[in-house]
C-alpha positions as CSV (number, residue, x, y, z in Angstrom):
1,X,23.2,-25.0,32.9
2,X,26.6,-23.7,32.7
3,X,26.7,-20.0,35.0
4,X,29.6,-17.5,35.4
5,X,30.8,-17.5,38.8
6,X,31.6,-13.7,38.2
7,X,28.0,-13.1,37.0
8,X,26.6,-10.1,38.5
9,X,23.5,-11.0,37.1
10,X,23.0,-14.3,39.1
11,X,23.8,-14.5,42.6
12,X,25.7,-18.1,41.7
13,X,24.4,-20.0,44.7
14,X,23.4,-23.7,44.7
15,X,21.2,-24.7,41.8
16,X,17.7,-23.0,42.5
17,X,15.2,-24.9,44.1
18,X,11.3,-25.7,42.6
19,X,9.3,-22.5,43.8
20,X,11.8,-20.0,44.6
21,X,10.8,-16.5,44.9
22,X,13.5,-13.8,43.8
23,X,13.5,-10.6,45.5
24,X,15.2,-7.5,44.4
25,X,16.0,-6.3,47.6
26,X,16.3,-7.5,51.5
27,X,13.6,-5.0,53.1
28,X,15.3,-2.8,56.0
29,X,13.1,-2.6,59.1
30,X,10.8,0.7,58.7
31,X,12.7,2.6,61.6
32,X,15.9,1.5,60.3
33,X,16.7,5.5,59.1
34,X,15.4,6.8,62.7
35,X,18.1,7.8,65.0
36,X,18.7,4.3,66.5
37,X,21.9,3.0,66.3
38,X,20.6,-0.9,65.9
39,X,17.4,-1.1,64.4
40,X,16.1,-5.4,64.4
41,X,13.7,-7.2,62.4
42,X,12.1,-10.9,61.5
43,X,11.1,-12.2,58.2
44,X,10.2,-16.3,57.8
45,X,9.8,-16.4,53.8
46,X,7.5,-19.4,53.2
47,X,8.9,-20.7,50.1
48,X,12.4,-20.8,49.4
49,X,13.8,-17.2,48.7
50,X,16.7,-15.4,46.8
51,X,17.7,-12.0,46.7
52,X,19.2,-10.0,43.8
53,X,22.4,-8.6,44.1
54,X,22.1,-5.4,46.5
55,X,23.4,-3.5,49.2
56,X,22.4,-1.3,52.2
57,X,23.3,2.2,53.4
58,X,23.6,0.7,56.4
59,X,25.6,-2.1,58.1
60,X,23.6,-4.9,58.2
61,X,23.8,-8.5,60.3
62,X,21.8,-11.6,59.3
63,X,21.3,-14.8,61.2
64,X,18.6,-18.1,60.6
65,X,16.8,-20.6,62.7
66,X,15.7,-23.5,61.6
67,X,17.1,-23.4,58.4
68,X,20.5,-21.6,56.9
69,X,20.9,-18.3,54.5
70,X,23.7,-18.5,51.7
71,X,25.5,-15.1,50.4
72,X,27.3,-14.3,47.5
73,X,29.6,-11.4,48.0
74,X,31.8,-11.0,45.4
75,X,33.7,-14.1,44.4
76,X,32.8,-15.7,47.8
77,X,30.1,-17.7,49.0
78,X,29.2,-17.6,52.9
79,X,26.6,-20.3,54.4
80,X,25.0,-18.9,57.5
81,X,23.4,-21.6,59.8
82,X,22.0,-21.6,63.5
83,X,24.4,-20.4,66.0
84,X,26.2,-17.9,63.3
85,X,25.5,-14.8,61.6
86,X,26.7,-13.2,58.7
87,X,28.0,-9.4,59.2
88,X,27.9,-6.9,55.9
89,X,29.5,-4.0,55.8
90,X,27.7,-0.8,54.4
91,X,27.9,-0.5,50.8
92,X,29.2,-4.2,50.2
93,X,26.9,-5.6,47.4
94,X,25.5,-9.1,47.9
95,X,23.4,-11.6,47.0
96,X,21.2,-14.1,49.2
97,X,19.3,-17.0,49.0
98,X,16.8,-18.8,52.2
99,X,15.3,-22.3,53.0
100,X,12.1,-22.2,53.2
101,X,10.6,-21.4,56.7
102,X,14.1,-20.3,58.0
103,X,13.0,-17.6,60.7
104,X,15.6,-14.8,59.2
105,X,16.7,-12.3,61.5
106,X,18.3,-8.7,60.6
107,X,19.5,-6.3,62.3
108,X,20.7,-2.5,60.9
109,X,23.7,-0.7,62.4
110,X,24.9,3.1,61.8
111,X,27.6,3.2,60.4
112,X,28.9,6.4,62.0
113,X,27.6,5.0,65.3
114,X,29.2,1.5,65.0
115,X,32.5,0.5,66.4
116,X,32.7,-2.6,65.4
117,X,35.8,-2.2,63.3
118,X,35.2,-5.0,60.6
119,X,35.2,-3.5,57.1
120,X,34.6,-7.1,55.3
121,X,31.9,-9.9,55.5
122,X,32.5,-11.8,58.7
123,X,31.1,-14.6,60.1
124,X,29.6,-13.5,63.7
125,X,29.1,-16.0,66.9
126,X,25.4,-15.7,67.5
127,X,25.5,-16.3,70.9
128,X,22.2,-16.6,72.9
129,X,23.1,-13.4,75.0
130,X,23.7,-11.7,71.3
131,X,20.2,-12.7,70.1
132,X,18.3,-11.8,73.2
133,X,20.1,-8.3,73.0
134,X,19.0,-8.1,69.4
135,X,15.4,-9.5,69.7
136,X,15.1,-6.9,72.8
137,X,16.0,-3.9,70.7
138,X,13.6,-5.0,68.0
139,X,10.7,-3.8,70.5
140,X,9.0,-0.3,69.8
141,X,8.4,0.3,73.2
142,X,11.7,0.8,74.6
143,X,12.7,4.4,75.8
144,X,16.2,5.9,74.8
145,X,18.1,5.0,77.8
146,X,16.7,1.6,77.9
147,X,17.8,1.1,73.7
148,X,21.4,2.9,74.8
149,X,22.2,0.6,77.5
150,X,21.0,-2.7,75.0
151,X,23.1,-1.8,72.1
152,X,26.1,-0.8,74.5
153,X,26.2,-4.1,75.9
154,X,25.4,-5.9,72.1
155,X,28.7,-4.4,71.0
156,X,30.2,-5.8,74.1
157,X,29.3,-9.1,72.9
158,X,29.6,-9.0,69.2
159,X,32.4,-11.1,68.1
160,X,34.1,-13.1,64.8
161,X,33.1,-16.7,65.3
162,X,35.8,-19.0,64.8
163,X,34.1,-20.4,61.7
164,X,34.1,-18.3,58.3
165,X,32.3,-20.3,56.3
166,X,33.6,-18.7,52.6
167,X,33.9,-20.7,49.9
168,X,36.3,-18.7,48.0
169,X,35.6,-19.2,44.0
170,X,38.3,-19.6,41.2
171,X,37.3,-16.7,38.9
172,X,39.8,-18.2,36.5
173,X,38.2,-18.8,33.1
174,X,40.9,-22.2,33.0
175,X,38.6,-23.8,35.6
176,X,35.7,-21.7,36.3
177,X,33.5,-24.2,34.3
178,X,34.6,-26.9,36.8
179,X,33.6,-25.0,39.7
180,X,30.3,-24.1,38.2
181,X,29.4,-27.9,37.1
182,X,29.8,-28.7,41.0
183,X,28.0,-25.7,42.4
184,X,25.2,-27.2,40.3
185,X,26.0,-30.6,41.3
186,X,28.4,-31.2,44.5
187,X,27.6,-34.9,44.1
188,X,29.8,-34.1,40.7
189,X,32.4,-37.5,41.3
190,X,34.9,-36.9,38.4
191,X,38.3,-36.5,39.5
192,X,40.8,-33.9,38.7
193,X,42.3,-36.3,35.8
194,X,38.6,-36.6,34.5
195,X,38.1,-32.5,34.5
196,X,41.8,-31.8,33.0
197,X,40.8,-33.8,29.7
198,X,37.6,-32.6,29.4
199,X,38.8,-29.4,29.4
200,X,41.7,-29.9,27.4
201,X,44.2,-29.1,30.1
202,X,46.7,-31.0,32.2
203,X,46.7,-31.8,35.5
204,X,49.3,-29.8,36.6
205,X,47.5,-26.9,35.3
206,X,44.2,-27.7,36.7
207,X,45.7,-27.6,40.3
208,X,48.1,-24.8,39.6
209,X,45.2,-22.8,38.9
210,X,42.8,-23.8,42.0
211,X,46.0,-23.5,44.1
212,X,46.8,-19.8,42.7
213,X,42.9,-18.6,42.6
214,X,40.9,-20.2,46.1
215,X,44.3,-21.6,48.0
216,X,43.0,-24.8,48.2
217,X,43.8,-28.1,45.9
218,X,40.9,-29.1,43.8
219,X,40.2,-32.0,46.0
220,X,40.2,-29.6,49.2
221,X,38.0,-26.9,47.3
222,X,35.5,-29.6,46.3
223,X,35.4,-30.8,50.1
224,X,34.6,-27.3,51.4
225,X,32.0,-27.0,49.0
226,X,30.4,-30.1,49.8
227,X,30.5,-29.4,53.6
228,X,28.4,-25.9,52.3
229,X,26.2,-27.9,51.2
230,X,25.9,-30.2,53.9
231,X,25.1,-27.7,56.5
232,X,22.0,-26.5,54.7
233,X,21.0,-30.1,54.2
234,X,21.4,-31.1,57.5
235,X,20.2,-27.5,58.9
236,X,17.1,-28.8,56.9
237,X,16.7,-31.8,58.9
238,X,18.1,-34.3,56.3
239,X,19.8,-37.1,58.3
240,X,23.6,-37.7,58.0
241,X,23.3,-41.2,55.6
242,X,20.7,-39.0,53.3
243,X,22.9,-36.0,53.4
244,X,26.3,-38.3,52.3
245,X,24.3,-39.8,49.3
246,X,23.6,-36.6,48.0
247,X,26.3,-35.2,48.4
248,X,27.9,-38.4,46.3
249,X,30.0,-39.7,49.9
250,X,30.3,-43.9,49.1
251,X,30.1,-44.2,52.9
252,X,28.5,-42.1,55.5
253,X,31.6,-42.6,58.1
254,X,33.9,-40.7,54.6
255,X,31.1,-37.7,55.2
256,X,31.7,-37.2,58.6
257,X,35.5,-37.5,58.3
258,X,35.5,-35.2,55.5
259,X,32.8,-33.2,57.6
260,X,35.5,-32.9,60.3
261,X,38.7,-32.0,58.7
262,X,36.6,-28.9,57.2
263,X,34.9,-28.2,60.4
264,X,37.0,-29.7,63.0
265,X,34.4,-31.2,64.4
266,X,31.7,-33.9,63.5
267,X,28.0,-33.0,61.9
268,X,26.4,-34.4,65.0
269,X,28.8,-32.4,67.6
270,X,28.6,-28.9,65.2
271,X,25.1,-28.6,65.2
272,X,24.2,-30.2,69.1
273,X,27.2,-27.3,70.6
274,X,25.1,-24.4,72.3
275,X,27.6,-22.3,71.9
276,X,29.4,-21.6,68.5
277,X,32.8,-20.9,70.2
278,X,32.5,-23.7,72.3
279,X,36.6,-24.9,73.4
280,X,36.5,-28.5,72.7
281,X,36.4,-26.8,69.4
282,X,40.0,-27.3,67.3
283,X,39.9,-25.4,64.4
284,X,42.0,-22.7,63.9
285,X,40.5,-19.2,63.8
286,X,43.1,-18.2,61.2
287,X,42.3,-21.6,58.8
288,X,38.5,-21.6,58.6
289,X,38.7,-24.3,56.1
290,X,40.9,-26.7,58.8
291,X,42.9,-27.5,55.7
292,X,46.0,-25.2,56.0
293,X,49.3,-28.1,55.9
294,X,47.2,-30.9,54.5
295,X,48.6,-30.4,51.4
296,X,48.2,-32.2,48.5
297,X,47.8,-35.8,49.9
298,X,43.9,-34.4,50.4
299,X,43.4,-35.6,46.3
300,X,43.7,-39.2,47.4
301,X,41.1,-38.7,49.7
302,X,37.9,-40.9,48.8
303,X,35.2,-38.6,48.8
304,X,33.3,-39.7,46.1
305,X,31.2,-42.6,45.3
């Protein structure tokens, strides 16, 4: 199944699982129109769940455990997994989809209220301090000064985490087709040469075009994807050997290094850190991907079976 990647109709997420239940709309918390600035809330959908293309009067900030949330905003594609959250703005229109299980937190801000200055999707550090804050002011109990004091203190601590997690897609007619077939299928092993006949193209065009649309080369963009995939594979509990055979890896040691020069750090070590903006961590905030400079010497990578 071939889908546009500028689809409004389809949030254009991974291929959708057996059982999935699509939603029109992410529920806000029933006091999220009172006159609190943060208003919190906690929903574990029990079979895999998408949601339609939406959006929210209101700022809104998702987070997961024990599973991941992916977002389509636009002609990007975030994956949210535990430690991170997912910031978007008022207004923004997205689409979502959840692993089954995942507990998924939300949490509504004011926009007139709100100083947090980001006017885009951002990846947020979900730090335990964060979450507690959050979880406290998702109580019905709590008196004004006690809720004023809380939400002071959250914007205090909400951050960008040094991970962005967007897949940018092409939106280029010339190569959307190959971006879908891999979306579908990230295990997808034909090279650029294989995708430039089929499509009746040459290979300079082929990378041109990912180059010019998503600012990565074709093998880059196709490693970034994979890695998406791989964190909600291994945020399912999938181990690392399973996890590089689906994902089409020959070796589990080329998953990890490929894991690492998206990440800057290895499966293992990005899911056991406590703290999503732990130091030991190298990659830079401004290059998300890790790939900035590597040029295109990444195509000879093997990272396929």
């Amino acid at each position: 199944m071939v889908r546009s990647s500028r689809s409004a109709a389809n949030p254009g997420l991974w291929r959708r699982e057996k059982g999935t239940v699509v939603r029109r709309a992410a529920a806000m918390p029933a006091r999220a129109q009172d006159a609190f600035v943060i208003t919190a809330g906690l929903h574990v959908p029990a079979v895999p769940t998408e949601w339609a293309p939406h959006s929210h009067v209101l700022h809104e900030l998702v987070w997961v455990r024990g599973g991941t949330l992916t977002s389509r905003v636009a002609d990007r594609v975030f994956t949210v997994c535990e430690g991170h959250g997912l910031w978007l703005p008022a207004g923004v229109v997205h689409a979502g989809r959840a692993t089954a299980g995942a507990r998924f937190h939300d949490a509504f801000f004011a926009p007139d209220r709100t100083p947090f200055a980001s006017e885009e999707p951002r990846a947020i550090a979900m730090t335990p301090l964060l979450e507690a804050l959050l979880t406290h002011l998702s109580r019905t109990d709590l008196d004004t000064a006690a809720r004023a004091r809380a939400e002071s203190v959250v914007f205090d601590v909400l951050r960008p985490s040094q991970h962005q997690f967007a897949l940018q897609l092409p939106g280029d007619p010339r190569i959307d087709t190959i971006a879908e077939s891999l979306l579908d299928d990230p295990a997808d092993g034909r090279s650029l040469e294989d995708w430039a006949a089929c499509l009746g193209l040459s290979d300079r065009t082929v990378t041109r075009a990912f180059r010019r649309a998503t600012g990565l080369s074709f093998a880059q963009w196709r490693q970034v994807l994979r890695v998406h995939r791989a964190l909600t594979l291994l945020s399912e509990g999938f181990d690392v050997t399973t996890v590089s055979e689906t994902l089409g890896y020959a070796q589990p040691s080329t998953f990890i290094a490929a894991f690492r020069r998206v990440m800057g750090t290895t499966p293992g070590a990005f899911f056991d850190s406590a703290d999503p903006m732990d130091p030991k961590d190298s990659t830079d905030p401004a290059d998300p991907t890790g790939l900035t400079g590597a040029g295109d010497s990444a195509e000879g990578c093997t990272d396929a079976a």
